[in-house]
C-alpha positions as CSV (number, residue, x, y, z in Angstrom):
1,X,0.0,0.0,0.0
2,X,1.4,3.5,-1.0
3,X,1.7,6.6,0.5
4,X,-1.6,8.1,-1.6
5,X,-3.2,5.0,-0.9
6,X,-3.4,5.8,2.8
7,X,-4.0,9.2,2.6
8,X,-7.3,8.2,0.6
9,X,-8.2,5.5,3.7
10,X,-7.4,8.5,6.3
11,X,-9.8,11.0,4.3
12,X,-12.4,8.2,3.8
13,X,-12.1,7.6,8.1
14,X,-12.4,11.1,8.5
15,X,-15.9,11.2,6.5
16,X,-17.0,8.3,7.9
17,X,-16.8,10.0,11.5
18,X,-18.6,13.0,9.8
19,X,-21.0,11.0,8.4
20,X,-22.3,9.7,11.6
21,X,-22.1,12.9,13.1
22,X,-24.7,14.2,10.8
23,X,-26.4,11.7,10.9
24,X,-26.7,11.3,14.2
25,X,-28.4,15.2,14.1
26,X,-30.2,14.5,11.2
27,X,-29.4,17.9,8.8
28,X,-26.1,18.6,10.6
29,X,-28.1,20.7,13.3
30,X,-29.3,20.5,16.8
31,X,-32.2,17.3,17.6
32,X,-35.0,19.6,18.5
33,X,-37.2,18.3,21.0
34,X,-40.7,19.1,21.9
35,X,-42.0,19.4,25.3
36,X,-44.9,21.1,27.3
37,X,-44.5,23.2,30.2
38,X,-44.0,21.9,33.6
39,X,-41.7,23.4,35.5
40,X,-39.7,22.5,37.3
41,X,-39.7,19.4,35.3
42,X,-39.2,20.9,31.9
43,X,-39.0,25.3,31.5
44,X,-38.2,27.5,28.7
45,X,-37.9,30.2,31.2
46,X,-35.6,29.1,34.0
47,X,-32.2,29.2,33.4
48,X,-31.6,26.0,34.1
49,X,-34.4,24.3,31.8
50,X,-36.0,22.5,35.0
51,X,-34.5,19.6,36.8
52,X,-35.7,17.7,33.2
53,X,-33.7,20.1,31.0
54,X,-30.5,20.2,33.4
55,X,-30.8,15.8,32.9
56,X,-31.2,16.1,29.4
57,X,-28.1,18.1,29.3
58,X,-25.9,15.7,31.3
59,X,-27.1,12.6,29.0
60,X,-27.3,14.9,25.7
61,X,-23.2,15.9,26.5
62,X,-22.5,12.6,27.7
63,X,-23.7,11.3,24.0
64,X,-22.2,13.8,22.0
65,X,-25.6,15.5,21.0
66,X,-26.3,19.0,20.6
67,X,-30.6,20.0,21.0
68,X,-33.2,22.6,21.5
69,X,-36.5,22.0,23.4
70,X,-39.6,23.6,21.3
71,X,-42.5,23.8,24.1
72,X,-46.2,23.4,23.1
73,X,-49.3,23.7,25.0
74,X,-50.3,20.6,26.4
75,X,-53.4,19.9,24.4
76,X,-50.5,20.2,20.8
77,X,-48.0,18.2,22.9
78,X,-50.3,15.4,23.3
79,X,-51.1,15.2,19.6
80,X,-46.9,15.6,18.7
81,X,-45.6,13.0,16.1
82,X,-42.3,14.6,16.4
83,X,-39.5,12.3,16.3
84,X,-38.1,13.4,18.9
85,X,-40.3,14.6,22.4
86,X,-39.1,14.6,26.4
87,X,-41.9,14.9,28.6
88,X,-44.1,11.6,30.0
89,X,-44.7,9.3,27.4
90,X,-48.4,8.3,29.0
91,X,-50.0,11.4,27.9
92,X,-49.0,11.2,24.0
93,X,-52.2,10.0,22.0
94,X,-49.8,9.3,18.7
95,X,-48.5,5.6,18.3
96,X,-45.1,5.5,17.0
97,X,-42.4,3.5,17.2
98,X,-40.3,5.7,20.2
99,X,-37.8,4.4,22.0
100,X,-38.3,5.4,26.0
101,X,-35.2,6.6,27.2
102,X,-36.7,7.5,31.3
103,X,-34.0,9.9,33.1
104,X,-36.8,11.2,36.0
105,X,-39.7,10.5,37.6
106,X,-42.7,12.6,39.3
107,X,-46.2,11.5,40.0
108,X,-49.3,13.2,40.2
109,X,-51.0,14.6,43.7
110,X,-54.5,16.2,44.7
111,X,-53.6,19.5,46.0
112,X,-56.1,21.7,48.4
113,X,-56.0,25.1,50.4
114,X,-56.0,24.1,53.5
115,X,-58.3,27.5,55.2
116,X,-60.9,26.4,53.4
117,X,-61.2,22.6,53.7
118,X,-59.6,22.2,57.7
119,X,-60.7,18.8,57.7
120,X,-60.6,17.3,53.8
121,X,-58.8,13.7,53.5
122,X,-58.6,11.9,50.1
123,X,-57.7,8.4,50.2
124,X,-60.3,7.8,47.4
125,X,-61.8,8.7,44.3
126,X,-65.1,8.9,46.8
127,X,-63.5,10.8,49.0
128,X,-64.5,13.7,46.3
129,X,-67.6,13.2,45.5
130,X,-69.9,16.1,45.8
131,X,-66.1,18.2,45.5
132,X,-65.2,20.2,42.0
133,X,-61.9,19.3,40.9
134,X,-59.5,21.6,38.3
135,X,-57.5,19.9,35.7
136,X,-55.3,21.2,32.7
137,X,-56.7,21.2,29.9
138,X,-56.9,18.1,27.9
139,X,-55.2,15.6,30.5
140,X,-58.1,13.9,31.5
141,X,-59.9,11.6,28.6
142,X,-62.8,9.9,31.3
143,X,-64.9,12.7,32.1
144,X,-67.6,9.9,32.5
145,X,-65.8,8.3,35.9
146,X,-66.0,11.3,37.9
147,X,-69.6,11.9,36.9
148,X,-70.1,8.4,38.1
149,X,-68.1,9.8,41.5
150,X,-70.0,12.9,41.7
151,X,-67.2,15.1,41.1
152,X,-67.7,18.1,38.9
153,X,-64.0,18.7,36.5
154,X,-63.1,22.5,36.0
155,X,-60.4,22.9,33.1
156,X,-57.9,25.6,33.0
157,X,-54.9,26.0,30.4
158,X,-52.2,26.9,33.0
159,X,-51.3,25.4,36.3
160,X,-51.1,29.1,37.6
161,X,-54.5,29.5,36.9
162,X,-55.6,26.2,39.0
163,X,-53.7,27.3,41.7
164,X,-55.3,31.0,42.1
165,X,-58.7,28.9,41.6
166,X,-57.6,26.6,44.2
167,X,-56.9,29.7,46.7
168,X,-60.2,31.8,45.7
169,X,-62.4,28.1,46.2
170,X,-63.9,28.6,43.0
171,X,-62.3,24.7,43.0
172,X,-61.4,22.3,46.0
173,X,-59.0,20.3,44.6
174,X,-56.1,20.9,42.0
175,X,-54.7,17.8,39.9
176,X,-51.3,18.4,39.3
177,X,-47.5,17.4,39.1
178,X,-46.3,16.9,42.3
179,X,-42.8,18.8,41.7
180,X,-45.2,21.4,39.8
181,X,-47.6,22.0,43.1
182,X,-44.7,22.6,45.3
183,X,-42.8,24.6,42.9
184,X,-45.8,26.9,42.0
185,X,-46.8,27.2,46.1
186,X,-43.3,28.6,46.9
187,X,-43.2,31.2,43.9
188,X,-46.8,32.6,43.8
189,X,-47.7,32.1,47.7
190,X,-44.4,32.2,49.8
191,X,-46.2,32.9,52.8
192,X,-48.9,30.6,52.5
193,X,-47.0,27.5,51.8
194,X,-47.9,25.9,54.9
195,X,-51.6,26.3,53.8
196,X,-51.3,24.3,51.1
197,X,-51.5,20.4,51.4
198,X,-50.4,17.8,48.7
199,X,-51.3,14.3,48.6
200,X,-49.3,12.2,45.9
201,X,-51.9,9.7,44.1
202,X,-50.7,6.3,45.1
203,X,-49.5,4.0,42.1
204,X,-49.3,7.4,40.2
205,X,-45.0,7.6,39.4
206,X,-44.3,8.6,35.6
207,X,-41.1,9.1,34.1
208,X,-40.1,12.2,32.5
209,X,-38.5,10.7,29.3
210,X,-36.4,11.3,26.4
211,X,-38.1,9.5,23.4
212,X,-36.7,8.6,19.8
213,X,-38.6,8.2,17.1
214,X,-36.8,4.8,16.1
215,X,-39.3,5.1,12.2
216,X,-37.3,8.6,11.5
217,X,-34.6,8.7,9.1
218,X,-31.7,8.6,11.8
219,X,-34.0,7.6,14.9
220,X,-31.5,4.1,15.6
221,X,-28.2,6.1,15.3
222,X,-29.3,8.9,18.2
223,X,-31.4,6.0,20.2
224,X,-27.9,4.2,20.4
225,X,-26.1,7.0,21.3
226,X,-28.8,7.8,24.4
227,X,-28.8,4.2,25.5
228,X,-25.1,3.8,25.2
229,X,-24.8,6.2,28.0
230,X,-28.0,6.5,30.0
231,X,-27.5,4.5,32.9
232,X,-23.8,5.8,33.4
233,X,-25.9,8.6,33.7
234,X,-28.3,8.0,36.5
235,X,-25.8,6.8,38.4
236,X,-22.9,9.8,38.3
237,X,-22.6,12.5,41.3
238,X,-23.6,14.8,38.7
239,X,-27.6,13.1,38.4
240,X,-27.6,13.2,42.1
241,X,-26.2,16.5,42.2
242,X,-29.6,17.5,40.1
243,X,-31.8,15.5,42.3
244,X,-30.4,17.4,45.5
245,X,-31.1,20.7,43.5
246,X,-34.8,19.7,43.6
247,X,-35.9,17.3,46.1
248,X,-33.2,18.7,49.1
249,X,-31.8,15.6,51.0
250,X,-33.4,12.9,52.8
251,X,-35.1,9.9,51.9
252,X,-37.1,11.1,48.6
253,X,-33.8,11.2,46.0
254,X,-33.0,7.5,47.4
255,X,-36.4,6.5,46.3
256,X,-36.7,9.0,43.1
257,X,-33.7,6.8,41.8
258,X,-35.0,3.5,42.7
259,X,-38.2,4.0,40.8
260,X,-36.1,5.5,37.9
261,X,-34.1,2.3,37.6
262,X,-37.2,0.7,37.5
263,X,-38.7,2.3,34.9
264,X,-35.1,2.5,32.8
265,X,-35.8,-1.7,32.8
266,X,-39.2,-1.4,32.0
267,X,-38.8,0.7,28.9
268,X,-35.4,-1.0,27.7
269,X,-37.5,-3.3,25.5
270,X,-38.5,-0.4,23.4
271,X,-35.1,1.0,22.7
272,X,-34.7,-1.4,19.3
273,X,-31.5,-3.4,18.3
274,X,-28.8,-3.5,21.6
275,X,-27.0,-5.6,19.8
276,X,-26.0,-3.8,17.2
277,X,-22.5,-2.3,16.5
278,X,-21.8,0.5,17.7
């Protein structure tokens, strides 16, 4: 083999690394993602992106991917055949091929203003009947259920909203993300906090995912790359790090990041072809 010969078979290595690399970002750019608003899960407008978007950016590095989140409101998000969506993958109403890449996990919880219902306990569904209850918009499909209960559904298109509902008793109960609830409690009613009580809906933990279209043109190549490093993810100082940010100490990260691994081996059998080079 001459000299020019392996100048050719360096260039051709060098293309082939480029290759993948664009690939891997479909038109050379940035995977954009699209998500919904639900901080501090997932923000456009804190700095950090939400305890989501601060995870996404440890795994995204740790892969070698650059991204942008485009946020929709919930009732678009739901409806997304994007390729490529974080957020939880219960509430999408497209069927596609996506590979479930969890990196979090929050559940849902009743929330209620304590002043005005001293004595309320929900262990139930029929623990509110005769109660009105406040949704977002285009989250809940079985109106029919709570009719059954009793319960009368108010629907509002921002969680801020619910919460001011919540406080004036035009509704008794709020629906809502449990990371959400707290999160809204300390920055629109700091000195009320205490007045607020949340009850996490047992049997309710969902993980806030990454998901790959594995049907779009390079959905294997970026899946690979996510699954390649996600659980060295989960388990660096740098995960915990975020999960101190937003759950302080104490036993709550220990059992965030046993249900996490859970869910990480519940979804591995959509990530497609682990056996593949890579």
């Amino acid at each position: 083999m001459g000299p020019g010969t392996k100048t050719v078979s360096g260039v051709l290595a060098v293309l082939s690394m480029f290759a993948l690399a664009l690939d891997a970002r479909g038109d050379g750019g940035p995977i954009v993602f699209q998500s919904t608003e639900t901080p501090p899960c997932w923000s456009s407008v804190m700095p950090s992106g939400g305890m989501g978007g601060e995870i996404l950016r440890l795994l995204s590095d740790a892969a070698g991917l650059g991204y942008s989140i485009n946020y929709l409101p919930i009732a678009r998000f739901r409806a997304s055949r994007a390729p490529y969506i974080v957020g939880d993958p219960g509430i999408l109403t497209t069927d596609r091929s996506r590979a479930i890449f969890p990196i979090g996990v929050f559940h849902s919880a009743y929330v209620y203003y304590q002043p005005r219902h001293p004595e309320l306990t929900i262990h139930s569904m029929k623990d509110l009947s005769g109660h009105t209850i406040g949704v977002m918009r285009g989250t809940l499909e079985n109106m029919s259920l709570f009719a059954q209960h009793r319960i009368k559904v108010e629907e509002s298109d921002s969680t801020e909203s619910l919460m001011r509902m919540l406080r004036k008793g035009r509704i008794d109960v709020a629906v809502l993300v449990d990371l959400a609830g707290q999160h809204l409690v300390r920055e629109m009613f700091p000195n009320e906090q205490d007045d607020f009580v949340q009850i996490v809906i047992r049997g309710s933990a969902r993980p806030l995912a990454v998901m790959v279209d594995l049907d779009a043109p390079d959905g294997h190549v970026i899946a690979r790359r996510y699954r390649q490093v996600l659980k060295i993810t989960i388990q660096s100082h740098e995960y915990e790090g975020i999960l101190r940010k937003y759950y302080g100490t104490g036993v709550e990260i220990g059992k965030a990041r046993e249900t996490v691994d859970r869910l990480v081996e519940f979804y591995a059998s959509s990530w497609g072809n682990r056996d593949e080079e890579p």
